[in-house]
C-alpha positions as CSV (number, residue, x, y, z in Angstrom):
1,X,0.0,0.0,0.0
2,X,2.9,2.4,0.8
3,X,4.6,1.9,-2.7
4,X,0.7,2.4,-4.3
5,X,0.8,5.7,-2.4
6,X,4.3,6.9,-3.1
7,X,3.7,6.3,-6.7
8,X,0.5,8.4,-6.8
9,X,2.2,11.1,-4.8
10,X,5.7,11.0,-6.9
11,X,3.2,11.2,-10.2
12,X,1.3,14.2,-8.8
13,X,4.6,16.0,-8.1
14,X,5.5,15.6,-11.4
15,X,2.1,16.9,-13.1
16,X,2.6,19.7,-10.7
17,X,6.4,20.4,-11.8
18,X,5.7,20.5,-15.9
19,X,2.5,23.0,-15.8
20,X,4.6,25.5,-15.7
21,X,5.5,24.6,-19.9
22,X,1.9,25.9,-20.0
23,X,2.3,29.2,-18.7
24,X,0.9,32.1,-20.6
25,X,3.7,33.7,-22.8
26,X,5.6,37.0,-21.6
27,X,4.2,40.1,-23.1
28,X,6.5,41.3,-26.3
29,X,9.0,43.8,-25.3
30,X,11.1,45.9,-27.9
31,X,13.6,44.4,-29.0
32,X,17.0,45.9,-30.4
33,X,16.1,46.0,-33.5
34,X,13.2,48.0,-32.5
35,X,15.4,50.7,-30.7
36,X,18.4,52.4,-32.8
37,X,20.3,55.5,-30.4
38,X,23.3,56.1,-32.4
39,X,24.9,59.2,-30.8
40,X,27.6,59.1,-33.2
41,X,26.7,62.1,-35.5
42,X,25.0,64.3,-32.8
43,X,26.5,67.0,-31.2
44,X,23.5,67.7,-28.7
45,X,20.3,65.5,-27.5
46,X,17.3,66.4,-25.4
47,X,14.2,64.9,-24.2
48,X,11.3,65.8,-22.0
49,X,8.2,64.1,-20.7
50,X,5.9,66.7,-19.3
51,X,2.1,65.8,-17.7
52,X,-0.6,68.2,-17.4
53,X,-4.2,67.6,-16.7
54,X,-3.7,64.0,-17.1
55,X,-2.5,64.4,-20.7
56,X,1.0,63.5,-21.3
57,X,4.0,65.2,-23.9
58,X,6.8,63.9,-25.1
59,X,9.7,66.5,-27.1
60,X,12.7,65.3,-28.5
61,X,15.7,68.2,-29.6
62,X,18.5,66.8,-31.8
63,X,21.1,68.9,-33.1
64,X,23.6,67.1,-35.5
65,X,27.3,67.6,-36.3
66,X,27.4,70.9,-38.9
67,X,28.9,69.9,-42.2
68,X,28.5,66.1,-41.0
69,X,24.7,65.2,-40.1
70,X,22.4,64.8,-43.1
71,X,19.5,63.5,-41.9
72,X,17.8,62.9,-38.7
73,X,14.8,60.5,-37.7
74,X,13.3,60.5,-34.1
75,X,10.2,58.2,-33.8
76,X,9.0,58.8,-30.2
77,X,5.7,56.2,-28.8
78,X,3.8,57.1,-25.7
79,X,2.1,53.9,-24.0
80,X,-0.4,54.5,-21.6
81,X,-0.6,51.7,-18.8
82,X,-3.6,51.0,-17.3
């Protein structure tokens, strides 16, 4: 009776330890190809996040290198959380 019991137990246990390859997926996250920052061509960089009345601004300044930076892109995302 005690090997019937230690058998059901041990098999339990081991249901118990693989749900966890069920698990709901992490949420996706940027990855690095997502984000570029190249600071190589910039001479000067700012950014501000400012709130007011429950609305929210982002501004981004980039100033390049004169005679050196031909084009700049700045893609900025604001995510509200709930």
């Amino acid at each position: 009776m005690k090997k019937v019991i230690s058998t059901i137990i041990s098999v339990v246990i081991m249901l118990c330890l693989s749900l966890t390859a069920f698990a709901e997926p992490e949420l996706q996250t940027p990855s690095d190809d997502d984000i570029s920052v190249c600071y190589l061509y910039t001479d000067k960089i700012s950014g501000t996040l400012s709130i007011s009345n429950k609305a929210a601004t982002c501004k981004s300044t980039v100033r390049g290198i004169s005679g050196t930076t031909t084009k700049i892109v700045i893609t900025q995302t604001l995510q509200k959380k709930n």
